[in-house]
C-alpha positions in Angstrom: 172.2 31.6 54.4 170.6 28.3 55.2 168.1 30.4 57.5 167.0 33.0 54.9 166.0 30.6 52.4 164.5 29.1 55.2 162.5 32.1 56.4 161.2 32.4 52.5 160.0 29.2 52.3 157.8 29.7 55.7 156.7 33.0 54.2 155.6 31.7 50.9 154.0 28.8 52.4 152.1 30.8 55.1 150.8 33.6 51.9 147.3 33.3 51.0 147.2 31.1 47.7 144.0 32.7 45.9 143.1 30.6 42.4 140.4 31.1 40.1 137.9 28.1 39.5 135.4 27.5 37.3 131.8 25.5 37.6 130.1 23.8 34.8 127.2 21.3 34.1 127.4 19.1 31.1 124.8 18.2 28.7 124.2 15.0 30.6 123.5 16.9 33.8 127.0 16.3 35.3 128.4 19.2 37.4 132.2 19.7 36.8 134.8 22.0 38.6 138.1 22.7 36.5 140.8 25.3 36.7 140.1 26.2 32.8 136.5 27.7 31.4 135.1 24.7 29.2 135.2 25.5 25.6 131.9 26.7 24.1 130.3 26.3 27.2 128.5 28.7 29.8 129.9 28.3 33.2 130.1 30.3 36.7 133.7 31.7 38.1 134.3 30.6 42.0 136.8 32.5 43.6 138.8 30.5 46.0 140.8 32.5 48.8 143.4 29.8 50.8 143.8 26.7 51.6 142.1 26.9 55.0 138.7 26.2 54.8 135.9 26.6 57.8 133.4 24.2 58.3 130.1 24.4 59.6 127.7 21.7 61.0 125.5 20.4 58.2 121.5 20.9 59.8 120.0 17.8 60.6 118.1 16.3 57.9 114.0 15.5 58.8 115.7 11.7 59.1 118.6 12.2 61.0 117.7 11.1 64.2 119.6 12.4 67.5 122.0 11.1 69.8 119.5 10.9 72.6 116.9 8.8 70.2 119.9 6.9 69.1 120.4 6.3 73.0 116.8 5.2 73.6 116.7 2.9 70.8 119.6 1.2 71.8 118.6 0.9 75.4 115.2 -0.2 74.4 117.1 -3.0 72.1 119.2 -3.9 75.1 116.4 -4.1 77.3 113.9 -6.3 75.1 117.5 -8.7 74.8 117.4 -8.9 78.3 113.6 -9.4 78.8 113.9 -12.2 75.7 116.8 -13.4 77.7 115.4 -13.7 80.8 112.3 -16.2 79.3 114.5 -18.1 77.8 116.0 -18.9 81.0 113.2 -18.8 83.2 111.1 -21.3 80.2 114.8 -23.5 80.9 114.0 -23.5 84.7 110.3 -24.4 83.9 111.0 -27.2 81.9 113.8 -28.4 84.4 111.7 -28.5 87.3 108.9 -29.8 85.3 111.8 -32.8 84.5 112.2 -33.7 88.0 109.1 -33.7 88.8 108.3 -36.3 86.2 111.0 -38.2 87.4 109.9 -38.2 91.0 106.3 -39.1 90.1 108.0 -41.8 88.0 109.5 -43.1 91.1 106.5 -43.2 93.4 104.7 -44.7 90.6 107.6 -47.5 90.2 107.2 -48.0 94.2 103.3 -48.7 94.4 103.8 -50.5 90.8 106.1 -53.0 91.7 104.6 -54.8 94.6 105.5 -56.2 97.8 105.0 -54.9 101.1 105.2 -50.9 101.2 105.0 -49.3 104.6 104.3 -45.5 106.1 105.8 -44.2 109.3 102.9 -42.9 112.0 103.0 -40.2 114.3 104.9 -42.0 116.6 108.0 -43.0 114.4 106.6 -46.7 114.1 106.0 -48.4 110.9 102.4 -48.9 109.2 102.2 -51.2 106.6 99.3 -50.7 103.8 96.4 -52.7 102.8 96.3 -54.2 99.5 93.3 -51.9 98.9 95.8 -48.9 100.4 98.6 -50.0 98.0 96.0 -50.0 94.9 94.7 -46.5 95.7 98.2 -45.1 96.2 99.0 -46.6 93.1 96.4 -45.0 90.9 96.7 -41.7 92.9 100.6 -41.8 91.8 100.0 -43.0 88.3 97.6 -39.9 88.1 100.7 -37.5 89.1 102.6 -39.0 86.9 101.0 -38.8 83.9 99.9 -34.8 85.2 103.6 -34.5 85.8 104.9 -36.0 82.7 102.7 -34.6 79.7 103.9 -32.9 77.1 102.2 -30.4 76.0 
């Protein structure tokens, strides 16, 4: 028994279901759909066959843009983030070797600056030691790199 009524409730459920609807637009320019005509009102009779319903692929609107533009924006956008990237980093670099640089013309500068006996090494490995008139040259030569070295701007 319990597979009969079974059986008739698969059947029913797999029948057609065909309804009658109505479509109306209000006075306000509102479009309605309802089961019932409205009252007093002119309105157009839709058939509906079943439940199933078939769906086709809306056409692409003059604005809708395509996968593959979507793809070539995005890699464009991805690329100018990695170009942007990149200066960022390689304007880091600059301005860490342009750092060191200062400092190292700093400490030449501090060398000559400071006084005393400052000496070279020759050709041969032996020791030269400067003239006063050597020291002052190196010193201005030095202070020269350092302030090329160390400006700002």
């Amino acid at each position: 028994m319990k597979r009969l009524i079974y059986a008739a409730i698969a059947i029913t459920m797999a029948m057609p279901v065909a309804a009658q609807l109505y479509k109306w637009t209000d006075k306000d320019g509102k479009t309605h759909y309802s089961d019932t005509p409205p009252p007093g009102q002119e309105s157009k009779s839709l058939s509906v066959g079943s439940g199933a319903t078939t769906t086709t692929p809306a056409p692409a609107s003059a604005g809708a843009k395509t996968a593959v533009e979507r793809d070539k924006e995005a890699e464009a956008a991805r690329k100018a983030r990695s170009d942007s990237a990149k200066k960022a980093d390689d304007a880091a670099k600059d301005a860490e070797g342009r750092a060191e640089a200062c400092s190292r013309a700093k400490a030449a500068y501090a060398t000559y600056a400071d006084g005393g006996r400052i000496h070279k090494y020759n050709d041969k490995g032996e020791r030269d030691y400067l003239s006063d008139e050597e020291i002052e040259k190196e010193r201005a030569r030095s202070q020269r790199e350092m302030n090329e070295a160390c400006k700002t701007s």
